[in-house]
Structures are given as C-alpha cells and as structure tokens.
C-alpha positions as CSV (number, residue, x, y, z in Angstrom):
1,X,14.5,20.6,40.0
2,X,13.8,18.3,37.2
3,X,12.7,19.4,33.9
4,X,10.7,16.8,30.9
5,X,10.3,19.1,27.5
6,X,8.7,16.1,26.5
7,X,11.1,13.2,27.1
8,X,13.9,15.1,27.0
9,X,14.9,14.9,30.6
10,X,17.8,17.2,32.5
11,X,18.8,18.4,35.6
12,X,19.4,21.8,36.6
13,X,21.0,23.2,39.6
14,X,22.6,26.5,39.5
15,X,22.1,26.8,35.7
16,X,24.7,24.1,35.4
17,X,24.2,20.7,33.6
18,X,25.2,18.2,36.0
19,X,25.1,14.1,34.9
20,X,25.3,12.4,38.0
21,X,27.4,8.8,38.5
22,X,25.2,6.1,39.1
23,X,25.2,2.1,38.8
24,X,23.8,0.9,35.5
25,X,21.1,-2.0,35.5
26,X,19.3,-2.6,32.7
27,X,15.5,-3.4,34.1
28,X,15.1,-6.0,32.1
29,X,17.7,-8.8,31.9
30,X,19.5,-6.9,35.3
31,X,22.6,-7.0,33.2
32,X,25.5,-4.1,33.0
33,X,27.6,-5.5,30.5
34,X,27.0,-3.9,27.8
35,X,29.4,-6.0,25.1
36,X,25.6,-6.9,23.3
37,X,24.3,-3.3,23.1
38,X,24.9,-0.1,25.3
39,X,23.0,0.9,27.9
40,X,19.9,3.2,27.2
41,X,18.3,5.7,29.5
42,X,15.5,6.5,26.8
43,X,12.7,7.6,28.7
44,X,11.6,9.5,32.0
45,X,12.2,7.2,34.4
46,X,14.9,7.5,36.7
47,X,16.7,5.7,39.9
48,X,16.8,1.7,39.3
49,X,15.0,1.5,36.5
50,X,16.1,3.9,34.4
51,X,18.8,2.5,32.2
52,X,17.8,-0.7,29.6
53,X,19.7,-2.4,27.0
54,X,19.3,-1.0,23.7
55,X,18.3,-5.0,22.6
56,X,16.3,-5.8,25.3
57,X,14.1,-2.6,24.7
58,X,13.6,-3.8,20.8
59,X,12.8,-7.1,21.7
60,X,10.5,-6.2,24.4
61,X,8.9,-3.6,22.0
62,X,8.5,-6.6,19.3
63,X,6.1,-8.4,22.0
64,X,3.8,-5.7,22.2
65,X,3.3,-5.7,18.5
66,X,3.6,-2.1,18.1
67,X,5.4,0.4,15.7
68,X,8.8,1.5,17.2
69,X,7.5,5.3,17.1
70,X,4.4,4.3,18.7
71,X,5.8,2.7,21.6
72,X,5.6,4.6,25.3
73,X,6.9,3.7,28.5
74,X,4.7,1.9,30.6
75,X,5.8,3.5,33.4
76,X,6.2,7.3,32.8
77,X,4.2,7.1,28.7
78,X,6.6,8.9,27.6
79,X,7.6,8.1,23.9
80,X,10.9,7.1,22.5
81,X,13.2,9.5,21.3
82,X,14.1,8.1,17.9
83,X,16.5,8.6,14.6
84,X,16.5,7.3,11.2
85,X,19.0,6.5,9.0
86,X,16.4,7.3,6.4
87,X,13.6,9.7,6.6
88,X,10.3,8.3,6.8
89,X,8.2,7.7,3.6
90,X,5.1,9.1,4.1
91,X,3.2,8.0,0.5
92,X,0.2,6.7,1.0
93,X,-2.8,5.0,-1.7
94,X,-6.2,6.1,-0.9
95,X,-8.9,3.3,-1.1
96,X,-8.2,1.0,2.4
97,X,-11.2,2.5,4.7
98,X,-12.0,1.5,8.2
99,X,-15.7,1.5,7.9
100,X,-17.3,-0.9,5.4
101,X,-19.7,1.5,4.1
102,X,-17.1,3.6,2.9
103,X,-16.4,0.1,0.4
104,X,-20.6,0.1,-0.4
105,X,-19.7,3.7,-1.1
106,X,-16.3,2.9,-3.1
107,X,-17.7,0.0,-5.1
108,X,-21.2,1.5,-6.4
109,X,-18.9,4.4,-7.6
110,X,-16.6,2.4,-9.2
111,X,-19.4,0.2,-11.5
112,X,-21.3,4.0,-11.8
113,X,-18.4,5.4,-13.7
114,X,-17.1,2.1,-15.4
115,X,-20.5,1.9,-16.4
116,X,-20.6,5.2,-17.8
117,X,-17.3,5.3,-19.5
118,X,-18.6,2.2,-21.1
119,X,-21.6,4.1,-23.0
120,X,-19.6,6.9,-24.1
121,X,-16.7,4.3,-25.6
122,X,-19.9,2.6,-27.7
123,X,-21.1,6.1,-28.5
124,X,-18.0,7.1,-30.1
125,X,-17.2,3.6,-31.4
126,X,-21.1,3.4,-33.2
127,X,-20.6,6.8,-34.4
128,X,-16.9,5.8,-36.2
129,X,-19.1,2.3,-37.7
130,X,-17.4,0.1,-34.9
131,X,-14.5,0.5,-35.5
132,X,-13.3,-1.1,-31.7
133,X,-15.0,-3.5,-33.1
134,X,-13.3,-4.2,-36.0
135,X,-10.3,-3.8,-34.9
136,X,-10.7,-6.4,-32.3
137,X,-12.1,-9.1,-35.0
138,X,-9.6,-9.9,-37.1
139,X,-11.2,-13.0,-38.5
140,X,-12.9,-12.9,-42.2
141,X,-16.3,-13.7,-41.5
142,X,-16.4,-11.1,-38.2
143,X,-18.5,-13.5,-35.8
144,X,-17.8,-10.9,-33.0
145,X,-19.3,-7.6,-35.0
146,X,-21.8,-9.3,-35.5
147,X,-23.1,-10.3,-32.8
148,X,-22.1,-6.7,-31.0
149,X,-24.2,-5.5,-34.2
150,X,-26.9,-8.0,-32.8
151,X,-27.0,-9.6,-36.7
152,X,-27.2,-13.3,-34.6
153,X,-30.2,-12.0,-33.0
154,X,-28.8,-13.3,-29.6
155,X,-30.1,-10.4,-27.5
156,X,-30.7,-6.5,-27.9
157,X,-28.1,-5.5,-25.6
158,X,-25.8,-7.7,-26.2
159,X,-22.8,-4.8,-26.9
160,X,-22.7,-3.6,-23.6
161,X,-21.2,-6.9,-22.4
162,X,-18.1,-6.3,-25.0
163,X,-18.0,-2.6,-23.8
164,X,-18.3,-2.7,-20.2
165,X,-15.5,-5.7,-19.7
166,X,-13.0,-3.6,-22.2
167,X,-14.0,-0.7,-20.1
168,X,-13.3,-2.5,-16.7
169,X,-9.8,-3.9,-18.3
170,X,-8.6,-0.4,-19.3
171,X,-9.7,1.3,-15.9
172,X,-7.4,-1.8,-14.2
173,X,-4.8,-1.1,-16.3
174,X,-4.5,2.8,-16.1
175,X,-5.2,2.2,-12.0
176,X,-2.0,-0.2,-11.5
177,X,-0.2,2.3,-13.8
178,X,-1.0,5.6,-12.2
179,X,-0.7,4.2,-8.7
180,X,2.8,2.7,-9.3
181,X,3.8,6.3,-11.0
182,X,2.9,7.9,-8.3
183,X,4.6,5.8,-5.6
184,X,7.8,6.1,-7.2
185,X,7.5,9.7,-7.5
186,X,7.0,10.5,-4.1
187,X,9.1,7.6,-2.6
188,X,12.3,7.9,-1.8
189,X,13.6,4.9,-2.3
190,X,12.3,3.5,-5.5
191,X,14.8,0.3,-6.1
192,X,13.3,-1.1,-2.6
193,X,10.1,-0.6,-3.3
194,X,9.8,-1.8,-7.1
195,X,11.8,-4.4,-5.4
196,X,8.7,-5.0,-3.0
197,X,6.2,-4.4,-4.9
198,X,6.8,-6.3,-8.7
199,X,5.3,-9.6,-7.1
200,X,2.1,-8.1,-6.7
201,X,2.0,-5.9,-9.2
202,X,2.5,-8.7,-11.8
203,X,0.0,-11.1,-9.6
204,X,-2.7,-8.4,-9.7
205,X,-2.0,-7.3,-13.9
206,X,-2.1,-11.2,-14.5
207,X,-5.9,-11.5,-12.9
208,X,-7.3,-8.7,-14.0
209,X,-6.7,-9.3,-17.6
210,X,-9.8,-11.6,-18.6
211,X,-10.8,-9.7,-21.4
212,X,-6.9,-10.3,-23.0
213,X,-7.4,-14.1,-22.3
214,X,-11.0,-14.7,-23.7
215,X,-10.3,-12.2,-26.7
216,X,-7.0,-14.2,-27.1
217,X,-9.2,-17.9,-27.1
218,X,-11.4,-15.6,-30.1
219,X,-8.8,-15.1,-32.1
220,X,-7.1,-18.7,-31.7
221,X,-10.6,-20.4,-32.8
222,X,-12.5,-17.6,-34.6
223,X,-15.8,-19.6,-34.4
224,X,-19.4,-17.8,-33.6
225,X,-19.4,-19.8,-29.7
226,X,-16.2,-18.7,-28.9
227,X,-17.7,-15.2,-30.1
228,X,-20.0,-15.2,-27.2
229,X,-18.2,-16.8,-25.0
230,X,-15.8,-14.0,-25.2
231,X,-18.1,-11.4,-24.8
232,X,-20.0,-12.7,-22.2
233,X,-17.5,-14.6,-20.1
234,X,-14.4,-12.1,-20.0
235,X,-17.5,-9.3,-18.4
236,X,-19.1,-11.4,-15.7
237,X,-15.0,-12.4,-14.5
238,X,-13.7,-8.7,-15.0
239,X,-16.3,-8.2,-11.7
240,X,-13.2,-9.6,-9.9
241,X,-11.0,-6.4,-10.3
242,X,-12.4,-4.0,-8.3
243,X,-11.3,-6.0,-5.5
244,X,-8.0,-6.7,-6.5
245,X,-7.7,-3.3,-6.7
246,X,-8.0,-2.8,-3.4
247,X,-5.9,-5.5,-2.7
248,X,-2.7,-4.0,-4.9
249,X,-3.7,-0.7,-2.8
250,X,-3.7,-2.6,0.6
251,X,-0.2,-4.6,-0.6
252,X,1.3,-1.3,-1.4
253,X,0.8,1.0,1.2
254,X,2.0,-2.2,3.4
255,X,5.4,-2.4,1.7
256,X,6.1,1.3,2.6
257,X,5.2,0.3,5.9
258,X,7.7,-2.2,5.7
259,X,10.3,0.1,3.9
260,X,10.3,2.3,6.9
261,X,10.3,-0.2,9.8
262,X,12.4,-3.2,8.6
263,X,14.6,-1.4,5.9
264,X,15.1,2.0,7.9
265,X,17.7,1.6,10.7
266,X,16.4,3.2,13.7
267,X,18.4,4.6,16.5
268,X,17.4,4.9,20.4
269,X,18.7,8.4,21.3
270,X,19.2,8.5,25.2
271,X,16.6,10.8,27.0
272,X,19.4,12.7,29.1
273,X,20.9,14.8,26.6
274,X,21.2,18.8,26.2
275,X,18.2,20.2,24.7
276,X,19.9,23.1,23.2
277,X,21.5,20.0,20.6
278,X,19.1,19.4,17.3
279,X,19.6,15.8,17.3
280,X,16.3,15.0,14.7
C-alpha cells in the first residue's frame, strides 16, 4: 500500500519501511551519473520517472518562470519539498495593488491628507507671524514673505503653493524613512538588504527633493522672480512623488523577493523519507 501525507511518499508492508533497489534515470537528461548533482526523487512519481538530477530540476524550473516553492510536478502536482539555509523574510510594504482603482483610491487620499496637513502647517505658521517663513528667507529684503504675505499682490492664494510643496517634501521624506525603519526591523538580514536597497533609496530621496533645489536657487540669487519661481515651480514638480513612492515601495518589496530566492540557498529534500523525521 502506498501512502502520500502530502508529497511525502513511503511504502509500508508489514509496518516495516522498506526502500526498494531500483535503476536510477534522471527523466530529463537520461543520465545516472551523478558527479554534477545527486539524484532526486522529489515528488510522487514513481517507476521510470521518478528520480531527476537535482540541476536539471532547477534549470527546468527556471524555464517555467516560477518561484522554486511554487513549482508542482506536472505529472503528479505535487509540490517540492524544500529547505532553506535562511528562513524566509516575509516583510512586506503596503501600496503595490492589483486593481487600479485601488491607485484612484490611494492617490486622491494621498493629495486629501497632504492637502490638509498643508492648512494646518499655515495655520500654525500665521498664528506664530510666519515664522516657516522667515525662517526659510534668509535674505534682507524677504522677497519670499512677501509674496506668501501676498504684499506683491501676485495672487490671493498664493501661500498655499509654498505650503502644500513643503508639505509634499516632508511627507516624502518621513515615508522613505519610516518604510526603510521598518524593513530593517523585521528583516532578518539587514546588511543584504541596505545592500539592495541604497541605489534606490538615494535615486528616489534625490527626485523627490524639488522644494530643497528651488529653495536652494532662492537663496543663491535672492531676487523677487526667483521668489516665485520657487514657490510655484518646486509645487507643480513635487506632483511627481507620489509615484515614486510607489515605485521605492514596488523596488523594495522586490529586493526581499530577491533576498529570499537568489541569496537563500535552497535545498531539494528527496520525497521518500521517514515522516516521523522533522526535516523543516
């Protein structure tokens, strides 16, 4: 009688475990040498197709394009009984949907609260006499209060162009920073993934800091049209970090991908084994 408690495959005869001798071919390359790899019998199949080499079963799972874990026989489905040098990282960032209303969703959210944060920041900062503001302008004649103070007479609303692009940078900013913090907490292996990772994360801090490069330009000429352009310019370009956003989330939940297929040695355990042995 044969017995599969799932692909763990015995026989049993007499209550005795008995492993019969048999020819080894591997099904693929019809090769028993086994100087390349051993010979695997990792699955529920059985008679002449039951044994494979342990490289030709790799390779042949790269062609399908499929995770190692994922992988079943084509001829019994049976999955692979699998161990790992490492265990598996299972972090992951939340913002990649499948659906793209779940982005429509995401993105009207995202300029909602930016939007919001960016009233309460003027509130406080009119009620302490600008003193963001100030702060920011170092120059003597203060061409940027005034025009956030709408003294040019450029147009009414003027200051929530200067609010909403700071509020956009420092939402970027703690996102990137709270998000790598958090990966390196619950990852395992930090050095790999920092290792990974630092490309992007420096690509993605670069891009979404407009409002440091225009209020940079501001202070280097100090002149009422750079003024503007730095209020106006640095919010219409900080539109582009949402989506790099989602693109340092996409990046990093693809590099622990990575860090558990290509940098986490995986064994192929043989099927015909004692089940009474805790091999994971």
């Amino acid at each position: 009688m044969k017995v599969y408690p799932r692909n763990v495959i015995i026989n049993v005869q007499n209550n005795l475990y008995i492993d019969h001798a048999e020819e080894k071919m591997c099904r693929i390359c019809y090769e028993n040498d086994e100087d390349m790899s051993k010979l695997l019998s990792p699955c529920a199949c059985s008679g002449s197709i039951k044994y494979i080499h342990d490289h030709c079963l790799r390779e042949w799972i790269k062609t399908k394009n499929i995770r190692m874990k994922n992988y079943e026989c084509e001829l019994c489905h049976k999955k692979l009984f699998l161990k790992r040098l490492y265990v598996e990282e299972k972090f992951r960032l939340l913002g990649i949907y499948d659906k793209n209303y779940k982005y429509c969703i995401d993105i009207f959210l995202y300029f909602f609260i930016t939007n919001i944060l960016a009233y309460i920041i003027y509130s406080i900062d009119i009620s302490n006499d600008y003193l963001l503001v100030n702060s920011f302008d170092n120059h003597k004649d203060k061409y940027l209060l005034k025009i956030i103070k709408n003294k040019q007479k450029i147009h009414e609303n003027v200051y929530i162009y200067f609010y909403l692009s700071f509020t956009i940078f420092i939402v970027s900013m703690f996102y990137y920073t709270v998000s790598t913090l958090l990966a390196l907490y619950y990852l395992k292996r930090k050095l790999l993934f920092l290792k990974l990772i630092w490309k992007t994360l420096l690509c993605c801090l670069f891009s979404s800091s407009v409002f440091i490069y225009f209020f940079m330009l501001y202070n280097s000429v100090g002149d009422f049209q750079t003024a503007s352009v730095f209020i106006f310019c640095s919010c219409i370009l900080s539109l582009v970090n949402w989506p790099l956003m989602k693109m340092y989330c996409y990046y990093l939940n693809q590099d622990i991908l990575i860090i558990n297929d290509k940098y986490n040695k995986t064994e192929i355990l043989n099927a015909t084994i004692n089940p009474l042995l805790n091999l994971r």
